[in-house]
C-alpha positions as CSV (number, residue, x, y, z in Angstrom):
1,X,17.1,-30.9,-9.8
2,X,18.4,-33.7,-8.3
3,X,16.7,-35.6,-5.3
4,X,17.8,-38.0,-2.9
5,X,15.7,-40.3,-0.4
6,X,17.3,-41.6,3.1
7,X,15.4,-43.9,5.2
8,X,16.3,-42.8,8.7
9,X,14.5,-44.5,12.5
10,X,17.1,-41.6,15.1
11,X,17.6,-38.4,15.9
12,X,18.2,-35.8,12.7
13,X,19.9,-32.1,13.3
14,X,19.3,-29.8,10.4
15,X,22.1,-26.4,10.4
16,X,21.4,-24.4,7.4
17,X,23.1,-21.0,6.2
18,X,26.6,-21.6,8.1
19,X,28.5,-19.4,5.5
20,X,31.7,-21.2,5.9
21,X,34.1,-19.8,7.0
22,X,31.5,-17.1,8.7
23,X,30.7,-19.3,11.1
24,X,32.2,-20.6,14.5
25,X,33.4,-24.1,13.4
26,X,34.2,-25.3,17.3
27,X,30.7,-24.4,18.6
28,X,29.1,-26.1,15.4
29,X,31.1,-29.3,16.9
30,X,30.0,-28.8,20.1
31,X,26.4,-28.3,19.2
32,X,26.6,-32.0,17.1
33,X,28.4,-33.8,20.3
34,X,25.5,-32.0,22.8
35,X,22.7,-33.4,20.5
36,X,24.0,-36.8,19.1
37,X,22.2,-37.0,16.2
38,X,22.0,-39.8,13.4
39,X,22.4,-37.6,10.9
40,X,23.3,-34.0,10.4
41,X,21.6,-32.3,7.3
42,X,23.4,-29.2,6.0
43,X,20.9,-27.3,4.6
44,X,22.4,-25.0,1.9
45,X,24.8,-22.0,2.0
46,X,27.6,-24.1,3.9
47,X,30.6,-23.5,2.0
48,X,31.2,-20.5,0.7
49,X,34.7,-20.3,0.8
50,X,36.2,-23.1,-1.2
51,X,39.2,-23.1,0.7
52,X,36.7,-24.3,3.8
53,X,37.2,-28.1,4.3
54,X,33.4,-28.6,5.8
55,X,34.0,-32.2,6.4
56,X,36.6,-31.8,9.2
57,X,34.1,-30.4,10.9
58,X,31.4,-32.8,11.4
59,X,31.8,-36.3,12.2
60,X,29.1,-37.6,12.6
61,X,26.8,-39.2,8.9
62,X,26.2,-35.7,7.2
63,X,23.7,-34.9,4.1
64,X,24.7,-31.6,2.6
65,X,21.9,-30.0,0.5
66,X,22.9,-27.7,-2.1
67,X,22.3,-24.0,-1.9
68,X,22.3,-21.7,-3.5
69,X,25.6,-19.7,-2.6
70,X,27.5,-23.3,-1.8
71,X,31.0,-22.9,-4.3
72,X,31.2,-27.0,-3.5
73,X,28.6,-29.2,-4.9
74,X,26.6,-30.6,-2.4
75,X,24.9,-34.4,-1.8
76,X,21.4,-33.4,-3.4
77,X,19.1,-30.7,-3.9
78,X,16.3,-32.0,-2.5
79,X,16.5,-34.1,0.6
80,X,13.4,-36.6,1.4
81,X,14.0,-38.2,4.7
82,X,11.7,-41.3,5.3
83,X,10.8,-42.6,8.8
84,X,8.9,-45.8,9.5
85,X,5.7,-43.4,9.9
86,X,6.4,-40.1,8.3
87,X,8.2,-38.4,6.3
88,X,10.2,-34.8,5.8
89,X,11.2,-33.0,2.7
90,X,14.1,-30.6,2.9
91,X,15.1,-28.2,0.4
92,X,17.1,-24.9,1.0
93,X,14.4,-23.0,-1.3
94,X,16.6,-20.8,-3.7
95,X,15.4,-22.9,-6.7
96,X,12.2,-21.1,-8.1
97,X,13.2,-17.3,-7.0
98,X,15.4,-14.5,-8.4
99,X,16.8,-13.4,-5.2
100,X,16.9,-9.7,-5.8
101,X,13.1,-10.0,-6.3
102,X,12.6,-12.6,-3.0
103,X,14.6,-9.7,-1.6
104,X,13.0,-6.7,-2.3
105,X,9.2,-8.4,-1.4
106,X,10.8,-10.0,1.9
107,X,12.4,-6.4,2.9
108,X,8.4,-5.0,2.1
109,X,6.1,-7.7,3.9
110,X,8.5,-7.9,6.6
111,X,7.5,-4.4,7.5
112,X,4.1,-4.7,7.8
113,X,4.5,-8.7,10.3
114,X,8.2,-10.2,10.5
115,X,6.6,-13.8,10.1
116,X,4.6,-12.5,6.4
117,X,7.7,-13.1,4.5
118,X,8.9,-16.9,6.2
119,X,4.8,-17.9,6.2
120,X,5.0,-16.9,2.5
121,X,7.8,-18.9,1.7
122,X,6.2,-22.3,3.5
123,X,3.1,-21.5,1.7
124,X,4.4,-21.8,-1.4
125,X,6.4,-25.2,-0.9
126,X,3.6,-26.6,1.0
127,X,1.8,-26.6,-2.5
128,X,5.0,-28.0,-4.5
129,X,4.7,-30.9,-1.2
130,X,1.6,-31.2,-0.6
131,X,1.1,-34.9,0.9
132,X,4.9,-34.8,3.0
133,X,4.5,-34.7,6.5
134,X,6.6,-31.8,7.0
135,X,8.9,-29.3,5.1
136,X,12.2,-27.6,6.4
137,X,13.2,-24.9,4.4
138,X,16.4,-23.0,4.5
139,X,17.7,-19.9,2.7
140,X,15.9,-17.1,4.7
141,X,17.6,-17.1,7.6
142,X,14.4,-16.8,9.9
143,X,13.9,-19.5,12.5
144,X,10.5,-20.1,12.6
145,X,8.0,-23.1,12.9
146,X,4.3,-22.7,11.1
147,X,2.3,-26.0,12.8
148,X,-0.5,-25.2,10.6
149,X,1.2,-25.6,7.1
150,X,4.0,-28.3,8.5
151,X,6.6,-26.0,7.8
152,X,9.8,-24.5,9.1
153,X,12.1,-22.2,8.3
154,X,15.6,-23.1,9.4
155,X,17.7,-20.1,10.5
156,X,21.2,-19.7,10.6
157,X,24.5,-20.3,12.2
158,X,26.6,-17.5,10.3
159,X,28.3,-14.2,11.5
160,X,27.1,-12.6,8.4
161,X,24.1,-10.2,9.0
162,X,20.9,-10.7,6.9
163,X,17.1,-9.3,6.4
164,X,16.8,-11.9,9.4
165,X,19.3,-13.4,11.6
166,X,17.9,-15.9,13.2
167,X,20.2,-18.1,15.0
168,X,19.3,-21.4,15.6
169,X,18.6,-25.1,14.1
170,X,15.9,-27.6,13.7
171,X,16.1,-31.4,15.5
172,X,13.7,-34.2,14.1
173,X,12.6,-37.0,16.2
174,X,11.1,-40.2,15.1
175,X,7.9,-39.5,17.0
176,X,7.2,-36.8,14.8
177,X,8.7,-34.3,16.7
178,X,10.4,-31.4,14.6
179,X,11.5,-28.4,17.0
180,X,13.3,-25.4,16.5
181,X,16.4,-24.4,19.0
182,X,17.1,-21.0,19.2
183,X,20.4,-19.5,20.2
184,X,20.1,-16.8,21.9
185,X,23.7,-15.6,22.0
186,X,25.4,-17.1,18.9
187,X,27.3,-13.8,18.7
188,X,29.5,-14.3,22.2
189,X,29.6,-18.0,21.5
């Protein structure tokens, strides 16, 4: 598994799941100019297309973390982004499950609370990161921030539907700030 550390001090954007080219590539741009970030990390399932340049899309200093559906190799599977007085561990979370079992066990616990299966997943990389300040994870495509483990689930940006569909992205701020935005319309976008 390869890892990668970037010392960052700005703004960070984090878009996982974009399924590339099942995506909306001109309101991806516009959602990078609104924000100006420092950095955009790509969080896993962005190409998956190979004929899908993902670089003309973004122009601004990009990280793009491997997932597990990608068809282009990526910068790193594991992203650790250091700030002067914290730090964040990103990962898009495919690496230790088969997904037809993550699946079928998501699909179950979601039934009985939609946040059991996201809560899960946190849980479990919480004890793989025990001493990071915070861990975004991708993969699931539920958008959802757990303050009590320091986790968050990332959403998505696709058109593709999914056991959750969760459109939206994280932003990190260098006062410890990680929030989740959530689109509320990304269909009519």
């Amino acid at each position: 598994m390869r890892k990668l550390k970037v010392s960052v001090r700005g703004k960070v954007l984090v878009f996982s799941d974009i399924h590339l080219p099942y995506s909306k590539p001109d309101a991806l741009k516009r959602i990078v100019f609104a924000e100006s970030p420092d950095l955009l990390v790509l969080l896993g399932d962005i190409v998956v297309d190979p004929r899908f340049d993902y670089k003309s899309i973004f122009t601004v200093p990009t990280v793009f973390v491997r997932g597990d559906e990608d068809v282009v190799d990526g910068d790193t599977d594991v992203l650790e982004l250091v700030y002067p007085n914290f730090n964040v561990v990103l990962l898009h979370g495919h690496q230790f499950f088969k997904e037809s079992s993550q699946k079928f066990l998501a699909e179950l616990l979601k039934k009985v609370h939609p946040s059991i299966p996201p809560f899960l997943f946190c849980s479990f990389f919480r004890l793989l990161f025990p001493t990071h300040y915070f861990l975004i994870l991708g993969h699931s495509h539920a958008l959802i921030k757990f303050n009590s483990i320091r986790c968050v689930n990332a959403g998505t940006l696709t058109t593709l539907k999914n056991l959750y569909n969760d459109h939206g992205y994280v932003v990190i701020e260098p006062n410890r700030k990680v929030e989740i935005v959530r689109l509320k319309n990304w269909e009519s976008v």
